[in-house]
C-alpha positions as CSV (number, residue, x, y, z in Angstrom):
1,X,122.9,83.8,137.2
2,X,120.4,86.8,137.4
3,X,117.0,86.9,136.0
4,X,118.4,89.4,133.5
5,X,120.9,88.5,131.3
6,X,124.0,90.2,129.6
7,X,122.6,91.4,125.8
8,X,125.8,90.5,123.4
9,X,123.7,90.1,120.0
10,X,121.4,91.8,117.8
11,X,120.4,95.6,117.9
12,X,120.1,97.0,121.3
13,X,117.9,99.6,120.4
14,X,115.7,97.7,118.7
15,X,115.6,94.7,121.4
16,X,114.7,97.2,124.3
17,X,111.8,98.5,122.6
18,X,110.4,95.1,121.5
19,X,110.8,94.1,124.9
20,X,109.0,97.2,126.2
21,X,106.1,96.9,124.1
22,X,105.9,92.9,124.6
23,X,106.0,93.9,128.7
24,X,103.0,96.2,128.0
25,X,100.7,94.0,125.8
26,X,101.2,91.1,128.6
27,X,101.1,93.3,131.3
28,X,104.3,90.6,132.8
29,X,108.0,92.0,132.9
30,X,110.3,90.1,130.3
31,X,114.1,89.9,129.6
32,X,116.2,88.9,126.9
33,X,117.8,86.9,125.6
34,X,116.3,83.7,127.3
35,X,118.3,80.6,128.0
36,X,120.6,82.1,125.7
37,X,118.4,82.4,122.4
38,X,116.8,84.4,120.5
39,X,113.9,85.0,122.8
40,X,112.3,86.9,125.6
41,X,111.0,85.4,128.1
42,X,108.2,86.7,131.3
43,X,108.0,86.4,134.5
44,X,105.7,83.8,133.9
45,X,108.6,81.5,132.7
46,X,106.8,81.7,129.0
47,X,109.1,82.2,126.2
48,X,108.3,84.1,123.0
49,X,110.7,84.0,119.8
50,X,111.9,87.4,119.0
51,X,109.9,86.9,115.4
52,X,106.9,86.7,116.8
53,X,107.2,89.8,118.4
54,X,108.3,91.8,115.4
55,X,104.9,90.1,113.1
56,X,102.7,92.6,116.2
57,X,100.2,90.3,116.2
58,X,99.5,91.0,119.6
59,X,96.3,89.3,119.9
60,X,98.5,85.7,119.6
61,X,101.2,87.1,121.9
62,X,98.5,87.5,124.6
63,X,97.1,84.1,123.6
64,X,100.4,82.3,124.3
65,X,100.6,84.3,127.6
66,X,97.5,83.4,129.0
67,X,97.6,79.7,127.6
68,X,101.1,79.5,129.2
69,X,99.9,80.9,132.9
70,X,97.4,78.0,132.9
C-alpha cells in the first residue's frame, strides 16, 4: 500500500484544495483519505478530520501539528 491512497468518496475538487491549503498552513505534505476515513493525514503520521479542516481555524490545526511532532 502507497503512502497515497485511491480517493473514492466525497468531492474531488473540494478535497484537493483542502488538502493543499492544510499542506501549506503545516508546512508537512498530507494525503487523503487516511486509514480509510474521513481524514488527512501528514507526513508526520498526525491525522486531522476533514471537519476540522473546513471550520479554518488554522491556528488549532497548527496546534495539533506541532503537539503531534512532539
Amino acid at each position: 500500500m502507497t503512502w497515497g491512497a485511491y480517493v473514492q468518496q466525497g468531492n474531488l475538487e473540494e478535497i484537493e484544495m483542502l488538502g493543499s491549503q492544510l499542506s501549506k498552513e503545516i508546512s508537512c505534505p498530507v494525503h487523503y483519505p487516511a486509514w480509510n476515513k474521513n481524514m488527512f493525514e501528514c507526513k508526520c503520521n498526525i491525522t486531522f478530520p476533514v471537519y476540522l479542516v473546513k471550520s479554518g481555524d488554522w491556528d488549532m490545526v497548527r496546534k495539533l501539528h506541532k503537539k503531534g511532532r512532539k
